[in-house]
C-alpha positions, -999 to 999 in steps of 0.1 A, spaced: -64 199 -142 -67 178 -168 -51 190 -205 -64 171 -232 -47 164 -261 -76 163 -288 -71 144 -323 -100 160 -350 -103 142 -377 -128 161 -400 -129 126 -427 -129 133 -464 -117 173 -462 -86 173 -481 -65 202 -501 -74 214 -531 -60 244 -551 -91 246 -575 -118 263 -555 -140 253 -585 -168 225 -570 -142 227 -540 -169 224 -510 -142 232 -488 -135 264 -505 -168 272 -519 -185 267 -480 -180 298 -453 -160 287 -428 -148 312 -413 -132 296 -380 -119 272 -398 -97 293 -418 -90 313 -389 -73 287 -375 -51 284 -409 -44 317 -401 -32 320 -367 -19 287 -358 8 263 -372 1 242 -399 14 215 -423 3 194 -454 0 154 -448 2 128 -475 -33 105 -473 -32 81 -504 -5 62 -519 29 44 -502 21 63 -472 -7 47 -459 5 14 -477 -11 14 -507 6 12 -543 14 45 -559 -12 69 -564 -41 55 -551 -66 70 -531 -66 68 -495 -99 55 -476 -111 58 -441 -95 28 -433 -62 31 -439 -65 62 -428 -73 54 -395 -47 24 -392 -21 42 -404 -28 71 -382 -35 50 -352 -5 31 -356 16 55 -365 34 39 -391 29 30 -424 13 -8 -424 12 -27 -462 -24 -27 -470 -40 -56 -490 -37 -40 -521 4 -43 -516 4 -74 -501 -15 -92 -528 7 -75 -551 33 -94 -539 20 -128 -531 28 -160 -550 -5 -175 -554 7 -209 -566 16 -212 -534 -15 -196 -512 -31 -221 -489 -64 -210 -482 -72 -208 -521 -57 -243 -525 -78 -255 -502 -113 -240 -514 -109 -251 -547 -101 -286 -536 -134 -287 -510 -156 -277 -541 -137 -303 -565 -143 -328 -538 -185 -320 -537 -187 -312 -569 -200 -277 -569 -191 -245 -585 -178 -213 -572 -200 -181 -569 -177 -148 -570 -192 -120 -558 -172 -83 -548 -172 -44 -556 -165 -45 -591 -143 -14 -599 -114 -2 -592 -117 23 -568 -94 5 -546 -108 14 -514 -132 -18 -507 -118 -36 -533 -100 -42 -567 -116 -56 -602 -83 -64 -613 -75 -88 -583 -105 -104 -580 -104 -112 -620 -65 -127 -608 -83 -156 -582 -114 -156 -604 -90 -164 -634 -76 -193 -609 -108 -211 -601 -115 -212 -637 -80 -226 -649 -87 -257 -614 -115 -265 -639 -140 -250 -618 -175 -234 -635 -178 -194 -622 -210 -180 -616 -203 -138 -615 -221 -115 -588 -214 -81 -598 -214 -56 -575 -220 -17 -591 -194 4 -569 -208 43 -578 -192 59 -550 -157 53 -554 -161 56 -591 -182 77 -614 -220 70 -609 -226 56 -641 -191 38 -650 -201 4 -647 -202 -4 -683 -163 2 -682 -160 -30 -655 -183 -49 -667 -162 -47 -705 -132 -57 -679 -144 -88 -667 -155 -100 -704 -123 -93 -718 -102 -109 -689 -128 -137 -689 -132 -137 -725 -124 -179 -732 -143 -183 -700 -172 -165 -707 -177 -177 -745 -176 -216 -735 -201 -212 -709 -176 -223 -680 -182 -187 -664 -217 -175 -667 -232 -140 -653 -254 -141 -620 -264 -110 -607 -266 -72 -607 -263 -58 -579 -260 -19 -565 -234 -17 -535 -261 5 -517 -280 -35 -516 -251 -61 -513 -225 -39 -491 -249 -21 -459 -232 -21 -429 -256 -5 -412 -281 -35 -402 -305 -25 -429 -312 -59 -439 -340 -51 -461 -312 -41 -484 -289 -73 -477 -323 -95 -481 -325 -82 -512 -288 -89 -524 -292 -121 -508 -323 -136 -523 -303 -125 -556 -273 -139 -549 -278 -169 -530 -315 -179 -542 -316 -170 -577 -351 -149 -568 -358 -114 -573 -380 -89 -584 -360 -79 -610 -348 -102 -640 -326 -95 -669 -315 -123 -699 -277 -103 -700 -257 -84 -679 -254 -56 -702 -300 -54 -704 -298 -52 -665 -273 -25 -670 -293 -4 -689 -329 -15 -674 -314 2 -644 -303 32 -662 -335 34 -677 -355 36 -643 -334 63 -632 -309 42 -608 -269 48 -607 -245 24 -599 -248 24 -563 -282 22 -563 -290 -4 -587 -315 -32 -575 -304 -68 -569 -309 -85 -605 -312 -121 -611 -293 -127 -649 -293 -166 -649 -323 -174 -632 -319 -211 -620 -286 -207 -602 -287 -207 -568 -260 -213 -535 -258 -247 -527 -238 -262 -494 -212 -279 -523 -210 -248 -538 -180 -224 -529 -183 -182 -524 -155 -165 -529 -164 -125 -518 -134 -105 -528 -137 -73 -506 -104 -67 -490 -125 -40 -465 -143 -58 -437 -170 -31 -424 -193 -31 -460 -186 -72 -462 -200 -84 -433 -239 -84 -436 -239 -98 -468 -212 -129 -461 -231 -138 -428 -261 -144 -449 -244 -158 -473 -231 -181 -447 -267 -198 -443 -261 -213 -475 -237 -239 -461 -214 -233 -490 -178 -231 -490 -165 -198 -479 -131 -181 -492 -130 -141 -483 -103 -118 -495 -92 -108 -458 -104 -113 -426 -138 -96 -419 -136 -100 -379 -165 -101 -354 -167 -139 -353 -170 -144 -393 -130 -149 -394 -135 -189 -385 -162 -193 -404 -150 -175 -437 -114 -182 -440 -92 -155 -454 -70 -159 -486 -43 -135 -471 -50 -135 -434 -44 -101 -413 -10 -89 -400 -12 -82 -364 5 -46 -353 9 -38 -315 25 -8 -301 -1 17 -316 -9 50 -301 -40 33 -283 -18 10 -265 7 34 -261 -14 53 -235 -33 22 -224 1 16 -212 8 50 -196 -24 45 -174 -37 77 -197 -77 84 -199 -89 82 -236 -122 91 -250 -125 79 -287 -160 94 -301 -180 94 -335 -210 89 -351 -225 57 -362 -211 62 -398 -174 59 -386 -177 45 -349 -156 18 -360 -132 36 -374 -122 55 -344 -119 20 -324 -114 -12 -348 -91 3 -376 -76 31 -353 -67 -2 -329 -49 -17 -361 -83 -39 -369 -81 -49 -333 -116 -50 -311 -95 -36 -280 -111 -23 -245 -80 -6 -229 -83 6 -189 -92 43 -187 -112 40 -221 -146 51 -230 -161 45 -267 -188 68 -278 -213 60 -299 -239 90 -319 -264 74 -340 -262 88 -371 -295 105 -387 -320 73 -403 -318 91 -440 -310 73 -470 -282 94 -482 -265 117 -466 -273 147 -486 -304 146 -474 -292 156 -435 -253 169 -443 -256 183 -406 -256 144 -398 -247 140 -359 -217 167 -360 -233 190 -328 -246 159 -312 -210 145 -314 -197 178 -302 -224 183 -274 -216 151 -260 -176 156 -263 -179 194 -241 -195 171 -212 -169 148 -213 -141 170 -222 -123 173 -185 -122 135 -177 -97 124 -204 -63 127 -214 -68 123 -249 -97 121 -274 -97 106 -306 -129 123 -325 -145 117 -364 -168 142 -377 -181 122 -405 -197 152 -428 -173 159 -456 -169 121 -464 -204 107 -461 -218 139 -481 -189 143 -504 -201 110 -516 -233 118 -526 -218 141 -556 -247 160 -544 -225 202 -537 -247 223 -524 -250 195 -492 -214 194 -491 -209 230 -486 -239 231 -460 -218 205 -446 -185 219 -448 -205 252 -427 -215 227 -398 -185 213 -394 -167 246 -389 -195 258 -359 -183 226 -344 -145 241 -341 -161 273 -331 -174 253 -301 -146 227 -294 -113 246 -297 -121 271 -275 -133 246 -246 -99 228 -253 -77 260 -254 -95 269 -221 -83 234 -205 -47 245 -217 -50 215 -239 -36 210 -281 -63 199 -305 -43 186 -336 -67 191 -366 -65 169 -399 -83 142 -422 -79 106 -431 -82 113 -468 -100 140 -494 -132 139 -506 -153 174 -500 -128 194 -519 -138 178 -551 -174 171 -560 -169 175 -599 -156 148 -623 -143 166 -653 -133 140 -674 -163 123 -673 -188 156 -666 -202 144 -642 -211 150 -600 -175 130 -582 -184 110 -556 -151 93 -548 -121 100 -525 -93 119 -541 -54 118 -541 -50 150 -522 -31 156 -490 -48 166 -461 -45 198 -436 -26 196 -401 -33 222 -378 -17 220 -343 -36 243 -324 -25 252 -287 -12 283 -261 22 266 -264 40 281 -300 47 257 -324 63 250 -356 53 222 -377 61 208 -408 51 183 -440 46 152 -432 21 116 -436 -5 103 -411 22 80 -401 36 109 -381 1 119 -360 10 97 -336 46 103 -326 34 142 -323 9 133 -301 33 114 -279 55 143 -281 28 164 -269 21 141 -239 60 135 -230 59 102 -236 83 76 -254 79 63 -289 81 28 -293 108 11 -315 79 -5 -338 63 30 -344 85 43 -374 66 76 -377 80 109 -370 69 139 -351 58 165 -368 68 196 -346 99 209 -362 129 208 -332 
């Protein structure tokens, strides 16, 4: 008889010792803590140097996921550009030569904030700052983050870019474009209503919506009642649009929320530069300033190799985090796999169904349950309604999420299996931004729970995502490659 070996990760439900606008806390979950209770359990670092990121930055579903399915620590973008020496980068060198040689200019669009989890203000104003000093004109496409950042913060960013771009801006070499919310320009979810939109901004100079400054758009958008996320694609200089001897430079490091927008984009015929590579058959076409570094021996191919049965399963909103980024950003279809795929409900925010597909995720896994070895399993609630700042549908979602344990760790427990229990990152444990007094709708810095729950006694102890992994190998007495520097979390 099969005993499964069942990874949960519940994505954005971190720790938080302020129960104040803790959803977490605040929610009645009373399995959940029950589990806390009776079973061993441990506190995991999810932001920062151990998921590869610089100090004290946020984690993200991402990195979360690579780093967990790896099980090591990989150097995200963030660190790598860090330490790059751009005089020397050959991709860059070579776009701002194709557009000196047609005589075009360069349109820069990206998430314009530092939130660091699709992107980073500061690093896109580094190459932005380069194509200006090549002689180059700038056209800006500014995309309103509001979800990693306060809702209304994008008057701080938009005061960054003028005082990096100061000389730029005043001599007319760099000019604003757009307006954009990220809700528009960064769907990944084939609404391409929303990407029209963006692109017919961006790439046509044609919208609706028309402002003489950056700053008007701004507060036109305020005025009607939008936030940052939500603002519409505006059109600031009007008779600007993507030519094929033009260049776009689109400086998302995170592939999933960049790919609509650049394959439209690519219809233009411009020149293409992207911050990484954005995969699924875009990587050829939009050349990546610092290209991907391939990791093998992750937990995936671990038990690929081991002949094991594996069942990875979630919901539209983070399908592709349980296969691509688990796989080390790696479209992989191992033997004695099966990918499961619940559409997530057709709302436009989540607040508005925080029960998203959680039961149908966990109806479909109790069918499947016997046939596999191991399951890797996203319930998407606490991070795709934690970012809607919006509490009271956190907490509602926070109580769904804990009738879904009711229902999958006794099934497990009954197959003699271990369900390990943690998060990629925090998010539902604070939905207040005290600073700023205002909803938060961003990740947070906080570690996450890890619960190892099983009829065999355990002890575990403090650890990083890094370490999932190895435990799970443990668990299924099998051998930890070389390459996987993560350590086991059950205390010898």
């Amino acid at each position: 008889m099969t005993q499964p070996v069942v990874l949960c990760i519940m994505d954005g439900v971190g720790i938080n010792p302020e129960t104040e606008h803790n959803a977490v806390a605040l929610a009645n979950m009373p399995y959940f803590n029950k589990l806390l209770q009776t079973y061993p359990h441990s506190r995991l670092d999810a932001g920062g140097a151990a998921v590869g990121l610089p100090y004290g930055t946020m984690g993200n579903s991402e990195v979360g996921h690579i780093t967990i399915g790896s099980g090591r620590v990989v150097n995200q973008f963030l660190r790598r550009f860090q330490l790059e020496k751009w005089d020397k980068n050959i991709p860059l060198a070579e776009f701002i030569e194709s557009v000196q040689r047609d005589g075009g200019i360069v349109h820069m669009a990206g998430l314009m904030s530092d939130g660091r989890v699709h992107s980073d203000i500061n690093d896109i104003l580094t190459i932005a700052t380069r194509v200006l000093d090549a002689g180059l004109r700038l056209c800006i496409h500014f995309i309103a983050d509001g979800r990693d950042t306060p809702p209304q913060s994008a008057g701080e960013y938009i005061r960054l870019v003028k005082e990096r771009l100061a000389t730029y801006l005043e001599s007319g070499q760099a000019f604003w474009g757009t307006l954009s919310g990220r809700y528009y320009a960064m769907d990944r979810n084939q609404n391409l209503d929303r990407t029209a939109m963006a692109f017919d901004a961006i790439a046509r100079a044609t919208s609706p919506y028309v402002s003489p400054t950056i700053d008007a758009a701004l507060d036109s958008a305020y005025a009607h009642g939008e936030t940052d996320e939500f603002i519409k694609p505006t059109v600031i200089t009007g008779d600007v649009p993507i030519t094929p001897q033009d260049g776009f430079l689109f400086g998302n490091y995170r592939s999933d929320r960049a790919r609509q927008i650049v394959r439209a984009i690519l219809t233009t015929g411009a020149h293409m530069l992207c911050f990484s590579q954005y995969g699924e058959g875009l990587d050829e076409l939009c050349p990546a300033l610092l290209p991907d570094v391939e990791t093998h021996d992750t937990l995936g191919d671990v038990l690929a190799a081991h002949h094991l049965r594996q069942l990875r399963i979630a919901e539209t909103e983070k399908y592709n985090h349980v296969t691509y980024f688990f796989d080390a950003e790696r479209n992989v279809d191992y033997a004695g796999e099966e990918k499961v795929l619940i559409p997530s409900p057709d709302v436009a925010t989540f607040d508005l169904a925080p029960e998203m597909s959680a039961v149908k995720i966990t109806d479909a896994l109790l069918g499947k349950l016997a046939d596999f070895d191991v399951v890797i399993l996203n319930y998407a609630n606490g991070d795709m309604v934690g970012h809607t700042g919006k509490e009271p549908a956190a907490i509602a979602a926070m109580e769904v999420l804990d009738a879904q344990l009711a229902r999958l760790v006794p099934a497990v427990l009954a197959l003699n299996g271990t369900v390990l229990i943690t998060a990629d990152h925090g998010n539902a444990e604070k939905m207040w931004d005290y600073e700023n007094g205002m909803p938060w709708t961003a990740h947070t810095t906080n570690p996450v729970n890890f619960i190892l729950v099983s009829n065999t006694p355990h002890s575990v102890h403090d650890g990083g995502l890094s370490d999932i992994a190895p435990t799970m190998l443990q668990l299924l007495g099998l051998h930890q490659p070389a390459d996987m520097s993560g350590s086991s979390l059950i205390d010898k």
